[in-house]
C-alpha positions in Angstrom: -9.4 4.8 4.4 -12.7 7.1 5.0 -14.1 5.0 7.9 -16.2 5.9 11.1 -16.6 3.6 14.1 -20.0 4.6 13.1 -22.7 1.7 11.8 -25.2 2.3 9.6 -28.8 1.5 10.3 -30.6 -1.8 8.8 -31.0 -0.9 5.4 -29.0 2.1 5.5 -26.2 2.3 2.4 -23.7 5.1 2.2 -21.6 5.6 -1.1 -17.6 7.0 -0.9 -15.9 8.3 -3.8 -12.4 9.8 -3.6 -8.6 9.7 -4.2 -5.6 9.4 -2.3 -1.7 10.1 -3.5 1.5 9.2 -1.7 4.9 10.4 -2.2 8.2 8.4 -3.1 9.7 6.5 -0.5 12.3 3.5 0.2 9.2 1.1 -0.4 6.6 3.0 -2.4 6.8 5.0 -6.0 4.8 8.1 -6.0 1.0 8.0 -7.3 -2.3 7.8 -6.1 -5.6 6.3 -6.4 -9.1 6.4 -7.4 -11.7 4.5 -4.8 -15.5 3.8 -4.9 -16.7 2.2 -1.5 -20.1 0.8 -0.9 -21.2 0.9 3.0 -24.4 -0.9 3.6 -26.3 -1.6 7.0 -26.4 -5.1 7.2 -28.3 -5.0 10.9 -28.0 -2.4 14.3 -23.8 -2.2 14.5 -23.0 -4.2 12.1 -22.1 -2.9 8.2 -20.9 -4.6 5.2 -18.4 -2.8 3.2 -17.1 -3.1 -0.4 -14.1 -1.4 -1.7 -12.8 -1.1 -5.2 -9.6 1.0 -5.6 -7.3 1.6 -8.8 -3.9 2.4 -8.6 -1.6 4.3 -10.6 2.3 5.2 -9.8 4.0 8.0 -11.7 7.2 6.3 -11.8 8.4 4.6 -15.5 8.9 1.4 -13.8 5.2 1.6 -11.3 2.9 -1.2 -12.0 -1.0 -0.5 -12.2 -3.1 -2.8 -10.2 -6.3 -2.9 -8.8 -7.8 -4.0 -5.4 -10.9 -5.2 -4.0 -12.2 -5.1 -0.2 -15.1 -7.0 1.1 -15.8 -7.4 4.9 -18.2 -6.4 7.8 -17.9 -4.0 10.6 -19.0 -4.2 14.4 -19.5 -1.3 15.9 -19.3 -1.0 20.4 -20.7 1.6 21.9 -21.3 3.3 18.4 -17.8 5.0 18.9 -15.3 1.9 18.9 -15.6 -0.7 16.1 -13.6 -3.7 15.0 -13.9 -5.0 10.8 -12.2 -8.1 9.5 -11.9 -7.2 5.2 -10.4 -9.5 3.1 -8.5 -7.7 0.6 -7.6 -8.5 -3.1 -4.8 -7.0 -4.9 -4.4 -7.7 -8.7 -1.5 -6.8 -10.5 -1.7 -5.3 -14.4 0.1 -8.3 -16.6 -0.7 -11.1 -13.4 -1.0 -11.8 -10.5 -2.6 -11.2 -7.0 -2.0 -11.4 -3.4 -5.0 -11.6 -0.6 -4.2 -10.4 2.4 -6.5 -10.2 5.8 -6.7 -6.8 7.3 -8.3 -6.1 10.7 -9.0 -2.7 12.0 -9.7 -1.0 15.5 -11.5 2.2 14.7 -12.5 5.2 17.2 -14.4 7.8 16.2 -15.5 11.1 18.3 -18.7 13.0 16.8 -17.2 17.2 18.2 -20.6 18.1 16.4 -23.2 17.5 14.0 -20.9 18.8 11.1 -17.1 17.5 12.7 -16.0 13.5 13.4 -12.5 12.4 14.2 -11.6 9.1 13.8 -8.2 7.1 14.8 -7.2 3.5 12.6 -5.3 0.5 14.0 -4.8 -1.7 11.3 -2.4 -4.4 10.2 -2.4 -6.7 6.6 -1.3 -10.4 7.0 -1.1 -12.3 4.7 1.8 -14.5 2.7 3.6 -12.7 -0.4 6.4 -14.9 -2.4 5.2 -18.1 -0.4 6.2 -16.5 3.0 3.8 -14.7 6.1 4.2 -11.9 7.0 2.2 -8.7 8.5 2.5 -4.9 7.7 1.0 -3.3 10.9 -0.5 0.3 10.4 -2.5 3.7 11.5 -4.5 6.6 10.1 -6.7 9.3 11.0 -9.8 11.2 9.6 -12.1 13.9 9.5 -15.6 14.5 8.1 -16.8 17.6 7.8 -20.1 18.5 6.3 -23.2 20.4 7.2 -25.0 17.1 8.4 -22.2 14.0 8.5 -24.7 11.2 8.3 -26.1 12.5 4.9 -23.1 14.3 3.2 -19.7 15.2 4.4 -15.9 15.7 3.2 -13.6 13.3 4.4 -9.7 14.5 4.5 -7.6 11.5 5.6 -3.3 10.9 6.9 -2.1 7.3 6.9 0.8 5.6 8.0 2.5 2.0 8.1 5.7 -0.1 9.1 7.1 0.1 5.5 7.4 4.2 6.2 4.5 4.6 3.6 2.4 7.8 4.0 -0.9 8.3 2.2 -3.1 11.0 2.3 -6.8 11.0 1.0 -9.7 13.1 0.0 -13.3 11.7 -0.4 -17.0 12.7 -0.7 -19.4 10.7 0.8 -23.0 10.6 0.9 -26.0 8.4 2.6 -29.8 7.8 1.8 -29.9 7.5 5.9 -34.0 8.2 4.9 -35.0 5.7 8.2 -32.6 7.5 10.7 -34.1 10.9 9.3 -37.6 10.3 9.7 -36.6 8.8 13.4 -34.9 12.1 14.1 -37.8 14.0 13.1 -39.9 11.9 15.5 -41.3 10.4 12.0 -42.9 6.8 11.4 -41.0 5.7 7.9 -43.3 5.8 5.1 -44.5 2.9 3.4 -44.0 4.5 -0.1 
């Protein structure tokens, strides 16, 4: 959730904070989530992202558990991009699973202030000693009065286990090198 085919520059770090909730389905209790991701330019079109997520169902019978993402992003083109996380799910009372998640991302800048962006996805991994894969898809949209430094990020998802997800985040960036560029700026040495 809340990406852009978009790379950060070198240095560049952009923090997300937001929420998601799902309703009941055949696979799925209701609840939601609270998320803190960490994007940080590791070199040109190529990022390193963290993800720490807490779940919470609504159901008597839902079981709490948290889950952490850590990979890196390529970007092609600056609007196509392919990431490889590894995720971690932990389960309240024990427990985990790790699953491997790749993504195909596209993302279309319509201005300054609007970005769409489309999600190919699919977890694999083992669960209960046997493989398996849960393929996937969302899309996005930032809106904000200049993306790259602030924006609003409404997002839809949906897998093979008839799971929908829908999320809201805020995200914001120090982008201060790609600023001063803009601005036709040498970065300061301060």
């Amino acid at each position: 959730m809340f990406e852009t085919a978009h790379s950060l520059d070198k240095g560049d770090t952009r923090v997300t904070m937001g929420g998601t909730l799902n309703p009941e389905t055949e696979t799925s209790l209701a609840g939601g989530s609270f998320l803190g991701i960490v994007d940080h330019g590791l070199a040109e079109k190529t990022d390193l992202r963290v993800r720490l997520e807490r779940r919470v169902e609504t159901e008597e019978f839902g079981i709490p558990y948290s889950y952490l993402e850590v990979g890196t992003k390529w970007s092609f083109k600056n609007n196509w991009a392919f990431s490889l996380p590894l995720g971690f799910y932990f389960v309240e009372g024990g427990g985990s699973m790790r699953f491997l998640n790749p993504r195909f991302m596209f993302s279309q800048r319509i201005s300054e202030k609007h970005e769409f962006t489309g999600v190919f996805h699919t977890k694999v991994g083992t669960v209960d000693g046997g493989f398996g894969f849960i393929p996937g898809a969302a899309i996005g949209l930032a809106v904000g009065n200049d993306i790259d430094v602030k924006a609003l990020r409404l997002e839809a998802g949906y897998n093979a286990m008839n799971q929908i997800t829908f999320g809201l985040g805020w995200q914001f960036s120090n982008r201060q090198r790609s600023n001063s560029l803009q601005q036709g700026l040498e970065p300061s040495e301060e």
